[in-house]
Each structure stands twice: as structure tokens, then as C-alpha cells.
C-alpha positions in Angstrom: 27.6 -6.9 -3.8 27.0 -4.1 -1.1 29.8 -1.8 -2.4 27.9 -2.2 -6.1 24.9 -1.6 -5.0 26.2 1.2 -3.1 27.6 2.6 -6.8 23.9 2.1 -7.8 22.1 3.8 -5.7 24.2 6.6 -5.9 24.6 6.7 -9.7 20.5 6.3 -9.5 20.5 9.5 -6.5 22.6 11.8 -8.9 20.4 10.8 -12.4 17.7 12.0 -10.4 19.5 15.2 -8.9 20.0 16.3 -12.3 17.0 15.7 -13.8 15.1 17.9 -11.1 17.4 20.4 -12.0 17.0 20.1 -15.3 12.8 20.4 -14.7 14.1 23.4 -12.4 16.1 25.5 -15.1 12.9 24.9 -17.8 10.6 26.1 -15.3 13.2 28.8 -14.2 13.4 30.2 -18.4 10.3 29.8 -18.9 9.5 32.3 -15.8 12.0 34.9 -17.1 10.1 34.3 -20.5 7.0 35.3 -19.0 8.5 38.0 -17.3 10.2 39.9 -20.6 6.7 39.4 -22.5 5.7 41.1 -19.2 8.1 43.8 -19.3 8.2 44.1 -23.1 4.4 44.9 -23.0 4.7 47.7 -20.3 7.1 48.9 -22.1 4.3 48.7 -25.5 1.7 50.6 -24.0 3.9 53.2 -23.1 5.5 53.6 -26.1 2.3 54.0 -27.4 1.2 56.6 -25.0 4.3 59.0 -25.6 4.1 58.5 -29.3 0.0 60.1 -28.6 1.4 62.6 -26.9 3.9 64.0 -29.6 1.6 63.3 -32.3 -0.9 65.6 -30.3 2.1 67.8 -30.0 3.0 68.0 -33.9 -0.4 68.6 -34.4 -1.0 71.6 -32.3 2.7 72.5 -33.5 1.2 72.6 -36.9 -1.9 74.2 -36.2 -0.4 77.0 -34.5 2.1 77.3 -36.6 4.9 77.0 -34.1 8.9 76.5 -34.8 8.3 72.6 -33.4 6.1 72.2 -36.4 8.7 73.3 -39.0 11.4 71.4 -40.3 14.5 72.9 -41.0 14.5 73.1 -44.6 11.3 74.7 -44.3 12.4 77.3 -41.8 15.7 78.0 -44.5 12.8 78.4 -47.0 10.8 80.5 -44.7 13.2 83.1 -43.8 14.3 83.8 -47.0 11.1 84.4 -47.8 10.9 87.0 -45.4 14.5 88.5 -46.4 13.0 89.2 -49.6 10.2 90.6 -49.0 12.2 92.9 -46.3 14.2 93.3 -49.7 11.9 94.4 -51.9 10.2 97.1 -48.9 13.4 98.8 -48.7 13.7 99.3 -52.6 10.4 100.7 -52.7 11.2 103.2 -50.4 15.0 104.0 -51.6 15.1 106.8 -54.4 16.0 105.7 -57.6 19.8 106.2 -58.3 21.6 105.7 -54.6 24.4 103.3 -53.9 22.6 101.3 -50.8 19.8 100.6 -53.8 22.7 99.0 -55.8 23.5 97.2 -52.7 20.1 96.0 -51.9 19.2 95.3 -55.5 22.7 92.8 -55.4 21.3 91.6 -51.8 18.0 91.0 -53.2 19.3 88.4 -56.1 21.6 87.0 -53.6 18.4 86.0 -51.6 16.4 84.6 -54.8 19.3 82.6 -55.5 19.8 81.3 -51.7 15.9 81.0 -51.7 15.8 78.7 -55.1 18.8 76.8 -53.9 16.9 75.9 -50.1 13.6 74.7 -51.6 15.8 72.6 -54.0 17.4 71.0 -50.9 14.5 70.7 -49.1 12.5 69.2 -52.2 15.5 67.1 -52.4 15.5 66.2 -48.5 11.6 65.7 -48.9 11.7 63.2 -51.4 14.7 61.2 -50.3 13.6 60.8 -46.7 16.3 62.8 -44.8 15.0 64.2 -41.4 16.3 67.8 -41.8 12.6 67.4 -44.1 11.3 66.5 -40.9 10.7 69.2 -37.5 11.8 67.9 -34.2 8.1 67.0 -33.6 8.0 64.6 -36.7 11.3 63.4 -35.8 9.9 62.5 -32.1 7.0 61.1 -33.2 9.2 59.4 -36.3 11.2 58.0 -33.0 8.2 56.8 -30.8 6.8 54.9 -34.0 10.1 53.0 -34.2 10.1 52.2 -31.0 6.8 50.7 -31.5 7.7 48.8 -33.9 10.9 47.5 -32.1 8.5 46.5 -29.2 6.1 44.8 -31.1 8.8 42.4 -32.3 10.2 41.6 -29.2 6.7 40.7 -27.7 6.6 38.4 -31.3 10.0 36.9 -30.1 8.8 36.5 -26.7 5.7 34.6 -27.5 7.7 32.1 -30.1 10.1 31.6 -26.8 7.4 30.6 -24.8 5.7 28.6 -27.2 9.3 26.9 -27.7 9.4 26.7 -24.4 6.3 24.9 -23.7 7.4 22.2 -25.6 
């Protein structure tokens, strides 16, 4: 009888063992849960400070007309521009029949050509999405809202963890 009841009372010793550290390893996730929601919503408000920073970047980019606030399509589209018009200045001051106004004229429709083809690209870029539409502002900014994004869902998964958690 002693020797069963010995068998008992430890059978009885280790059910309880086990159960405190089950209670233990809840308490213990549940902590860690608390702690990423924690650290997921630094990480949120920070997030959200950088992506105020380069949208006040980008916007001063844009306003100032800087090369940060051009994409580079539009930059492609941009100096051509400026090729031609360079073009066109040297033909006006070239006399009329001279081989380097041959060459320029042949320059000059080699630059229309190369000008038609870069805003069909960048239309083309523009409407599909692609970030060479984009300047390396937008694309930061295009980053820091993603990031967002990816942080608000985590917080969401978080929260359902505790709440599963609790139960």
C-alpha cells in the first residue's frame, strides 16, 4: 500500500509540475506577443515618420525642380528636348548649303525620332506602373508606404495572437 501510494503521489507531483509549466509557457507567449505588438508599433510610427520625411522631400524635389523629383523617363524626355532645341540653334546660325548642316539636319531627326520613341516608353512605363515612371523620391516614398502597410498587418496579426491567446 505504501509503495502505491508512493506511485500516487508522485504521478499526482508530476501532473502538477506540468501543468504549472504549461500556465508558464501561456503566460511566457503571451509576453513575447505583447512584446512584438510592442516592437511592431515602434517600428509603425517610424515608418510613418520617414515616409513624412521623403514625401516632404519629393515635394520640395518637385517644386524646385530638382533631378530627385524626375523620373527617369522623364529625364530621357527632358534631354532630348534640350538636344533639339541645341539642334535647331545651330541650324539657324549654319549657312545654308555646308556639310556640318547636313550633319545636324540628320542629327536633328535622329533626336525627334529618339524623342517620340522616350515619351512612348515613358507613357508606356506611366500607365503600366513600372518605377523607371517613378524618381528615386517616389520610389522612397513608394517604399516607406509599403512598409506601412507591411506593419499595419503585422500589428493586425499581433492583436488576433493575443486575442487567441487570451483564450
Amino acid at each position: 500500500m505504501k509503495r502505491a501510494a508512493r506511485i500516487s503521489s508522485l504521478a499526482l507531483a508530476s501532473a502538477l509540475s506540468l501543468a504549472s509549466l504549461a500556465a508558464w509557457a501561456q503566460t511566457s507567449a503571451a509576453v513575447q506577443d505583447k512584446a512584438q505588438l510592442k516592437a511592431d508599433q515602434t517600428a509603425l510610427t517610424q515608418d510613418k515618420a520617414a515616409a513624412a520625411k521623403d514625401e516632404a522631400a519629393l515635394k520640395m524635389d518637385k517644386s524646385d525642380g530638382r533631378m530627385a523629383g524626375q523620373s527617369r523617363d522623364s529625364m530621357r524626355v527632358f534631354t532630348d528636348k534640350q538636344d533639339i532645341k541645341g539642334l535647331k540653334k545651330d541650324l539657324a546660325s549654319e549657312h545654308k548649303p555646308s556639310l556640318q548642316r547636313k550633319a545636324d539636319r540628320s542629327n536633328l531627326r535622329h533626336e525627334k525620332a529618339k524623342l517620340a520613341h522616350d515619351q512612348a516608353a515613358m507613357k508606356s512605363d506611366s500607365k503600366r506602373g513600372l518605377m523607371a515612371a517613378t524618381s528615386p523620391a517616389g520610389e522612397k516614398v513608394f517604399r516607406d508606404k509599403q512598409a506601412i502597410k507591411g506593419e499595419k498587418k503585422d500589428i493586425a496579426a499581433d492583436k488576433a495572437e493575443l486575442a487567441r491567446d487570451a483564450k
